[in-house]
N, CA, C and O atoms as a DFTB+ gen file, in Angstrom:
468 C
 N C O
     1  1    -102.566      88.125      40.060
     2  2    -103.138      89.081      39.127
     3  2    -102.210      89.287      37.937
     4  3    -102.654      89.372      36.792
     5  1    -100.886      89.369      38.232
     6  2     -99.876      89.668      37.096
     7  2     -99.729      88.757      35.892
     8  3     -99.638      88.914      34.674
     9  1     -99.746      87.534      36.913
    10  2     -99.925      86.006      35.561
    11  2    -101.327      85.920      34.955
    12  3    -101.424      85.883      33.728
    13  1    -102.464      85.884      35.755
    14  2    -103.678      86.128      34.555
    15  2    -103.725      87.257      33.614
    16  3    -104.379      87.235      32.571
    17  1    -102.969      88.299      34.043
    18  2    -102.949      88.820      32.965
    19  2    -101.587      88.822      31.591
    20  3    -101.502      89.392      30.503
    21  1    -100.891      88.085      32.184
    22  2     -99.727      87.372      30.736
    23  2    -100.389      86.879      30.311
    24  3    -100.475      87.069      29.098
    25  1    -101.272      85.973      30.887
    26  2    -101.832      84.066      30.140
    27  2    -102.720      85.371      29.371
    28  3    -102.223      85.614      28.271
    29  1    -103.619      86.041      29.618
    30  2    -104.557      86.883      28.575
    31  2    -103.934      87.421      27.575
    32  3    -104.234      87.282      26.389
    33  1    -102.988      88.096      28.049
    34  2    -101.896      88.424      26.923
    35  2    -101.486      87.586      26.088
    36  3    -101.496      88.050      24.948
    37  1    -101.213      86.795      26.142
    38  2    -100.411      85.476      25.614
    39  2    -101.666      84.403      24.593
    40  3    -101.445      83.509      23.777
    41  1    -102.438      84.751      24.893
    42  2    -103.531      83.767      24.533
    43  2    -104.488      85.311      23.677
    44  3    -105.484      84.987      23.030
    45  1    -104.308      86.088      23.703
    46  2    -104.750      87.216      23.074
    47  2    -103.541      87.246      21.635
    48  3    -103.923      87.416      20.478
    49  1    -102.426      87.092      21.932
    50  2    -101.407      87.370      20.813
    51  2    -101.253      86.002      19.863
    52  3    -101.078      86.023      18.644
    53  1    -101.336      85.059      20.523
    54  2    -101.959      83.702      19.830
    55  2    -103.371      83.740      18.802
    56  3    -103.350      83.606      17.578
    57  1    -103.839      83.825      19.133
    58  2    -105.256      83.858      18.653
    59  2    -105.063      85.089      17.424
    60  3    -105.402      84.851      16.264
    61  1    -104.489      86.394      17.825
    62  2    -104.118      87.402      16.987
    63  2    -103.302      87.007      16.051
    64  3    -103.477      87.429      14.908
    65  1    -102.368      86.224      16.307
    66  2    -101.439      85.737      15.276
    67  2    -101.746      85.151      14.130
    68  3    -101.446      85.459      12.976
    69  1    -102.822      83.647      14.863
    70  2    -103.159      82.813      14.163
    71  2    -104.235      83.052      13.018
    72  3    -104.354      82.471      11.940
    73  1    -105.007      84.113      13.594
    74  2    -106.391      84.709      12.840
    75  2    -105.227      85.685      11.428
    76  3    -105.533      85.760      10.238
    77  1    -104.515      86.023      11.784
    78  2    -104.082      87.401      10.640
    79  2    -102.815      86.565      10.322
    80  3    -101.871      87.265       9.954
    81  1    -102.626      85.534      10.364
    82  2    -101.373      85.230       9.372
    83  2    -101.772      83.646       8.021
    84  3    -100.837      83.132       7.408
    85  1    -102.700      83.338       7.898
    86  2    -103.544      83.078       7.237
    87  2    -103.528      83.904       5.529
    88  3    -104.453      84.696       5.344
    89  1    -102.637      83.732       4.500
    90  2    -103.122      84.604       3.598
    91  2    -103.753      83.423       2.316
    92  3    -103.850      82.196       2.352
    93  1    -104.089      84.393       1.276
    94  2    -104.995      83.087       0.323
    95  2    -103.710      83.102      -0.693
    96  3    -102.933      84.048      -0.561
    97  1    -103.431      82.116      -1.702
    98  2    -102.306      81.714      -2.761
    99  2    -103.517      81.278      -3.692
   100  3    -104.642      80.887      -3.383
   101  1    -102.708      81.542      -5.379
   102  2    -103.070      81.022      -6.276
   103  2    -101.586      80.212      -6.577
   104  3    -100.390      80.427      -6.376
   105  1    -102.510      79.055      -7.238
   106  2    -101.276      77.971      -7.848
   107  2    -102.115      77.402      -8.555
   108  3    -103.291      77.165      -8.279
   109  1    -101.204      77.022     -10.041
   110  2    -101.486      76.058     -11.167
   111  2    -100.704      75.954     -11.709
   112  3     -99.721      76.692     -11.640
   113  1    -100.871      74.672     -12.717
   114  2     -99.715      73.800     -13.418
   115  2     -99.125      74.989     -14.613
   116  3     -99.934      75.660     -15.255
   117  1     -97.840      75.117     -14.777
   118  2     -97.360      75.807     -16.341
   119  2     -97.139      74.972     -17.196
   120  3     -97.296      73.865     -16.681
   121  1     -96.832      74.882     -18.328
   122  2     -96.256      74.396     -19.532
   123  2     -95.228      74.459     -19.387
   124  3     -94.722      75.424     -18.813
   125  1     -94.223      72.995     -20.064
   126  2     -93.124      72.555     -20.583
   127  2     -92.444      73.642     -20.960
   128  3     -91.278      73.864     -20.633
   129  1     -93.310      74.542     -21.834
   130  2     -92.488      75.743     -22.501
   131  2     -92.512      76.919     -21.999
   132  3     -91.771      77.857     -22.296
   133  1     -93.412      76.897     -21.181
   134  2     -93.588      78.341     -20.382
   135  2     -91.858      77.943     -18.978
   136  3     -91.034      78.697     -18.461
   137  1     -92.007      76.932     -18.932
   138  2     -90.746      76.429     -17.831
   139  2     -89.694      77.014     -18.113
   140  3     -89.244      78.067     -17.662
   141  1     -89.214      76.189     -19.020
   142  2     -88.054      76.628     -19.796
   143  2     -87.746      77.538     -20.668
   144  3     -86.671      77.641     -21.259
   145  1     -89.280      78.649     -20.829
   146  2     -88.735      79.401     -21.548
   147  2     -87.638      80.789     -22.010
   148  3     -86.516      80.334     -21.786
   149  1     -87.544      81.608     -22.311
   150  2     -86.306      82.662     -22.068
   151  2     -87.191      84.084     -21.395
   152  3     -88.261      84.584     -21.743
   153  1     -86.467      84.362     -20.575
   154  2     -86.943      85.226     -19.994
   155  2     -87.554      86.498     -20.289
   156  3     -87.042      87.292     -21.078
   157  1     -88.482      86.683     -19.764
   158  2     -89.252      87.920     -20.860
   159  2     -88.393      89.436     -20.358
   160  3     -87.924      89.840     -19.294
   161  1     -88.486      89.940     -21.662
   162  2     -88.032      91.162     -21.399
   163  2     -88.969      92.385     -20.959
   164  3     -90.186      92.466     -21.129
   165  1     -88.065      93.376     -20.315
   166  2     -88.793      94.819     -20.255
   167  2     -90.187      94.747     -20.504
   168  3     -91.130      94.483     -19.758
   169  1     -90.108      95.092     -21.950
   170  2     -90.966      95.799     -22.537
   171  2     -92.280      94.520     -22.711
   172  3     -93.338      94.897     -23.216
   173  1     -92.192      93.537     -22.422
   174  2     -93.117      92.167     -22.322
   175  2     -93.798      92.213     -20.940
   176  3     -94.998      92.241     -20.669
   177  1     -92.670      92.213     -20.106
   178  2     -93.576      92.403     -18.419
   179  2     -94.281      93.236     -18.841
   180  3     -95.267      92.662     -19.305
   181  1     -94.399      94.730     -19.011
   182  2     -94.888      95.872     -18.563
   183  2     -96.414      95.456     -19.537
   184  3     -97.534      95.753     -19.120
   185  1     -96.170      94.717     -20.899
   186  2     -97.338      94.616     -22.004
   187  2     -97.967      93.193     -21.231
   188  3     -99.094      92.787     -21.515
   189  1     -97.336      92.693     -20.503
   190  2     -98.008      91.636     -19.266
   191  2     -98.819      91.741     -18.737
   192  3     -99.724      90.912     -18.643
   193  1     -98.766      92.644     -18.296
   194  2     -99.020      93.343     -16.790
   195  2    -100.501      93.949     -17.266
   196  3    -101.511      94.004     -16.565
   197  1    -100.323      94.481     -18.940
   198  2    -101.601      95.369     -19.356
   199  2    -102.695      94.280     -20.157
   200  3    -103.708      94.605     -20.776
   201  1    -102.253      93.142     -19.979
   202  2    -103.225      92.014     -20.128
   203  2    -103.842      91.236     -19.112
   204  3    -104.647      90.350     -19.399
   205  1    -103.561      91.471     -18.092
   206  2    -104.136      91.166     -17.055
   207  2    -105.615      91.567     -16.772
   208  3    -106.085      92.672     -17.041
   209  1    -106.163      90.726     -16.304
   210  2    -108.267      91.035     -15.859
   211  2    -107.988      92.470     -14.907
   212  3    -108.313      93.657     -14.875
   213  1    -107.245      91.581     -14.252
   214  2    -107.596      93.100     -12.665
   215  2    -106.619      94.553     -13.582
   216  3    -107.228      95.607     -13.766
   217  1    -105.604      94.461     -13.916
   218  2    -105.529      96.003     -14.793
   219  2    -105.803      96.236     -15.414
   220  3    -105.293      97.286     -15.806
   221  1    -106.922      95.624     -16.324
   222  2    -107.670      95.889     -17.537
   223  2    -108.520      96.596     -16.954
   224  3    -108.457      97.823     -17.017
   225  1    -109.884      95.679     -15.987
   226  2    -110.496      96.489     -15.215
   227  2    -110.292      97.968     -14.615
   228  3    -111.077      98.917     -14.600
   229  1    -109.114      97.864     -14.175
   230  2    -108.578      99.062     -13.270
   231  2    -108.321     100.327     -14.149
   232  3    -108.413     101.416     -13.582
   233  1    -108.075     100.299     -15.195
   234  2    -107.726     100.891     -16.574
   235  2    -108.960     101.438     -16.535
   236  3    -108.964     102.588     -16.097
   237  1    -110.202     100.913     -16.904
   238  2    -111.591     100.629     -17.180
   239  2    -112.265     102.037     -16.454
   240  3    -112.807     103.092     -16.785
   241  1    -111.837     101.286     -15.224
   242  2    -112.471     102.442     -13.985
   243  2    -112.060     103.893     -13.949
   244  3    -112.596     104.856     -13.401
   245  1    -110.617     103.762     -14.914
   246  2    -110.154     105.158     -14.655
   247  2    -110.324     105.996     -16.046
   248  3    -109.710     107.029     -16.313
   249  1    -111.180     105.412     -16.790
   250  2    -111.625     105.765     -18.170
   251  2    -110.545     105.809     -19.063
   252  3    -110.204     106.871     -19.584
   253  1    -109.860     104.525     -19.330
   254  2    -108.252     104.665     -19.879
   255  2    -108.916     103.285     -20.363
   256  3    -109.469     102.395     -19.718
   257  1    -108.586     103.474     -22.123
   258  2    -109.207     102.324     -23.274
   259  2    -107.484     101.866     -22.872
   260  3    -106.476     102.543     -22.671
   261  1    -107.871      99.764     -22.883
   262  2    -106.484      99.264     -22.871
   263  2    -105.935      98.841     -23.947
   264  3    -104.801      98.380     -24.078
   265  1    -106.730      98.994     -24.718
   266  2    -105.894      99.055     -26.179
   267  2    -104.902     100.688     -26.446
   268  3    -103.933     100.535     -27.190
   269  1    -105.091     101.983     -25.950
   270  2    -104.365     102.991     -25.919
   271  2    -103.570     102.543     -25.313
   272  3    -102.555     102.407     -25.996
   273  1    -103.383     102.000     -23.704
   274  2    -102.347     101.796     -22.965
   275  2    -101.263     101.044     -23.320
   276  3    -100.158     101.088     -22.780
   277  1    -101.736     100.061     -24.622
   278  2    -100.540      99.215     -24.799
   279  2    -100.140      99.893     -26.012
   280  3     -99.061      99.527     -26.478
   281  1    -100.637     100.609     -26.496
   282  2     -99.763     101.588     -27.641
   283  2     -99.088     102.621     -27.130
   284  3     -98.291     103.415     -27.632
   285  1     -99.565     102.480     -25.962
   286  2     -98.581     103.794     -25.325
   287  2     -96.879     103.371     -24.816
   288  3     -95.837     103.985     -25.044
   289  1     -97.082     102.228     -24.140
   290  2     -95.800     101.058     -23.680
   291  2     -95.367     100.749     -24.900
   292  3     -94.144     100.616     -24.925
   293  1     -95.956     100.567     -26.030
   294  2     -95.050     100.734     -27.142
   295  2     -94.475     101.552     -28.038
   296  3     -94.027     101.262     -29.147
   297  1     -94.509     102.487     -27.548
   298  2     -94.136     103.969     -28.039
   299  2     -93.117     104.444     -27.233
   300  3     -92.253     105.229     -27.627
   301  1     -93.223     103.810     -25.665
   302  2     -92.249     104.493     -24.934
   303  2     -90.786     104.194     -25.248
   304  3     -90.715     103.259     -26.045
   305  1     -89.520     104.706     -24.865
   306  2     -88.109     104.692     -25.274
   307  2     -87.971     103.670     -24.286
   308  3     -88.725     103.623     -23.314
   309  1     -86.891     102.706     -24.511
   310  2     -86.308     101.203     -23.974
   311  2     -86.193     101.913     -22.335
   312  3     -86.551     101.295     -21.332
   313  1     -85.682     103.181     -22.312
   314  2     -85.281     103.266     -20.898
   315  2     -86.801     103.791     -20.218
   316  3     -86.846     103.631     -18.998
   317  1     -87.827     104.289     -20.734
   318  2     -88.854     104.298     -19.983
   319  2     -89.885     103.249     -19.596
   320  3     -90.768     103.332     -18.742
   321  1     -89.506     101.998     -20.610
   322  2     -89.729     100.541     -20.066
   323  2     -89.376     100.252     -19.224
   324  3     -90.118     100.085     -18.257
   325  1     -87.866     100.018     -19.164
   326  2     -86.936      99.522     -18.010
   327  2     -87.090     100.376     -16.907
   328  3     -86.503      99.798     -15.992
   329  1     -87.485     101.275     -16.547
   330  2     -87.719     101.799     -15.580
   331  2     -88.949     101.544     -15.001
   332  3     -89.153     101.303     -13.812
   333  1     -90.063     101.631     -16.234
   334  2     -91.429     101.225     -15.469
   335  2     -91.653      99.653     -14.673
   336  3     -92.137      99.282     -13.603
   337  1     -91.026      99.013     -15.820
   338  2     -90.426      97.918     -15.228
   339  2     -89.509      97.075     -14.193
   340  3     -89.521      95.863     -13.980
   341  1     -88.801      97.975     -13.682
   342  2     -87.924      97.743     -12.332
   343  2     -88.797      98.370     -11.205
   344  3     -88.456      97.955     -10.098
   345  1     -89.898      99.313     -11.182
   346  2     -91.140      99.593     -10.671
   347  2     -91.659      98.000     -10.196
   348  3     -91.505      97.347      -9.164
   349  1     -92.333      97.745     -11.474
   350  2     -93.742      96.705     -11.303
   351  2     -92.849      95.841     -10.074
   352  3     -93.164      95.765      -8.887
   353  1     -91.210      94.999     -10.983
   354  2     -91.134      93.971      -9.858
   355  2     -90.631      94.046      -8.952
   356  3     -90.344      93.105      -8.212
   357  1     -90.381      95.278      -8.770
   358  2     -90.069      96.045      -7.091
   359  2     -91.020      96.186      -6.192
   360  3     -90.709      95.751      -5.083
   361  1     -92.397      96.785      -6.315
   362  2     -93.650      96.706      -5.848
   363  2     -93.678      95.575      -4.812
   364  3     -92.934      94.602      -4.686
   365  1     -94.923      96.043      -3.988
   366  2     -95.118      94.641      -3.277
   367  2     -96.670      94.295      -4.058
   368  3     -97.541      95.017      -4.543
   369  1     -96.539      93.105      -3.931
   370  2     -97.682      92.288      -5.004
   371  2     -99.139      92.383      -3.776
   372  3     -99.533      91.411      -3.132
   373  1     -99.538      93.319      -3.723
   374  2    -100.700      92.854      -2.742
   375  2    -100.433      93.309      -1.496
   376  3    -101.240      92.855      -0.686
   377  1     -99.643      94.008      -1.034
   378  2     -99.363      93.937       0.185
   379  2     -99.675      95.232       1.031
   380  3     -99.113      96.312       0.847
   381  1    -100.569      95.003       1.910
   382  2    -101.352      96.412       2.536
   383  2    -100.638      96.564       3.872
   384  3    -100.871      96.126       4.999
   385  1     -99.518      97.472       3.260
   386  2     -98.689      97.883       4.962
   387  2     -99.145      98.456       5.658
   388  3     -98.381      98.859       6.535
   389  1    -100.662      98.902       5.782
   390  2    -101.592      99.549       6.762
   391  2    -101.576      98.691       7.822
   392  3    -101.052      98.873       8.921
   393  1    -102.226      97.677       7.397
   394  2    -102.975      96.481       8.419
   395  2    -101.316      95.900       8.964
   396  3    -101.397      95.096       9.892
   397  1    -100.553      96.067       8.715
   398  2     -99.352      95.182       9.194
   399  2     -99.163      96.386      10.516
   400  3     -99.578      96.223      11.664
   401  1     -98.558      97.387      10.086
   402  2     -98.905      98.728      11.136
   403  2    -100.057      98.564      12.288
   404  3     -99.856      98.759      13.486
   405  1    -100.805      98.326      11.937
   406  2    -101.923      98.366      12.774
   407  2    -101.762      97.220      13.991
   408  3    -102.034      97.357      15.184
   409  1    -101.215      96.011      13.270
   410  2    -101.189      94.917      14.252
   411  2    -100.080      95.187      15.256
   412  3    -100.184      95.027      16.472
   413  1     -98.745      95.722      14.446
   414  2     -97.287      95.708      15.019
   415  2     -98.078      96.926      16.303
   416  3     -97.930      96.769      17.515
   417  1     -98.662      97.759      15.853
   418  2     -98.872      99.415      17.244
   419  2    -100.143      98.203      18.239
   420  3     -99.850      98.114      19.431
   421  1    -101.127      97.553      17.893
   422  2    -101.726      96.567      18.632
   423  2    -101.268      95.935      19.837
   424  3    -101.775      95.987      20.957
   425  1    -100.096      95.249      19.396
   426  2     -99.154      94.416      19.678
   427  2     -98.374      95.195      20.593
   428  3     -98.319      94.813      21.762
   429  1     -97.831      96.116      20.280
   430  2     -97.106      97.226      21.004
   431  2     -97.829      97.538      22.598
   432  3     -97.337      97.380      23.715
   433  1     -98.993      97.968      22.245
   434  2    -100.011      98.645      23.041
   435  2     -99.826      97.825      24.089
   436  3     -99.096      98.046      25.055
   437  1    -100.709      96.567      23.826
   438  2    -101.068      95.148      24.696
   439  2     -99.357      95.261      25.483
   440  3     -99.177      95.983      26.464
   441  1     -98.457      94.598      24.983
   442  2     -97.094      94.568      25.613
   443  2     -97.133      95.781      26.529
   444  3     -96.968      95.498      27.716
   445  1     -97.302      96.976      26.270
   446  2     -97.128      98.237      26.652
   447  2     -97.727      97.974      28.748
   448  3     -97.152      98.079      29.832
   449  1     -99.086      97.627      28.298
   450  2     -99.868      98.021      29.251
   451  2     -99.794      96.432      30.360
   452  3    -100.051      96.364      31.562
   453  1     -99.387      95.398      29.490
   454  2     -98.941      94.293      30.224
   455  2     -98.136      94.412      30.954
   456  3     -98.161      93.900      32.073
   457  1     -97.159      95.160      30.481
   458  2     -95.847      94.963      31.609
   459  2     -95.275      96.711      32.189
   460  3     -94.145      97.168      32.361
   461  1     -96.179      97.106      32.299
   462  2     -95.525      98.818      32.443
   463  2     -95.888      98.137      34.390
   464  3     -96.437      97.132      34.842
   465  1     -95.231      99.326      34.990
   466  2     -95.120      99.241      36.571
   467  2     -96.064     100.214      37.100
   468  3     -96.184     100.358      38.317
């Protein structure tokens, strides 16, 4: 009884693994000059960032014109760039620490009830 229920375990955390570690990537070719070019500053990420589809949109939704927003990043003082900016590439890009939680207490549980006496 103890080993059918590892192999379930075991073949439950497999299957769990394999299903949720699966994520999607974008990739495409850059330019010669985009390669080598000099690194963008501050105040470029952050006016980056406000050219983007998905924060344009997101802007959109929150009734915020993105033409104000980038007059606003350009109005701000060098150190309220650099700050907003050590933000953005600090962030996690996408990353929903809910569902990671959810699997790790999952995971927990299963172990829990597998091997308790």
């Amino acid at each position: 009884m103890r080993s059918m229920m590892k192999r379930v375990t075991c073949r439950a955390l497999v299957v769990s693994l394999l299903a949720l570690s699966f994520q999607t990537a974008n990739a495409g070719m850059i330019g010669a000059d985009k390669a080598a070019g000099p690194a963008p500053t501050d105040r470029g990420i952050v006016l980056s960032m406000l050219e983007r589809g998905e924060t344009v949109a997101q802007l959109r939704s929150y009734g915020v014109d993105p033409a104000l927003a980038r007059e606003r990043v350009n109005a701000m003082t060098d150190q309220e760039v650099q700050a907003m900016a050590s933000d953005m590439q600090a962030a996690p890009a996408g990353a929903n620490a809910a569902a990671w939680w959810a699997v790790v207490i999952i995971a927990g549980l299963i172990w829990y009830f597998a091997y308790r006496k």
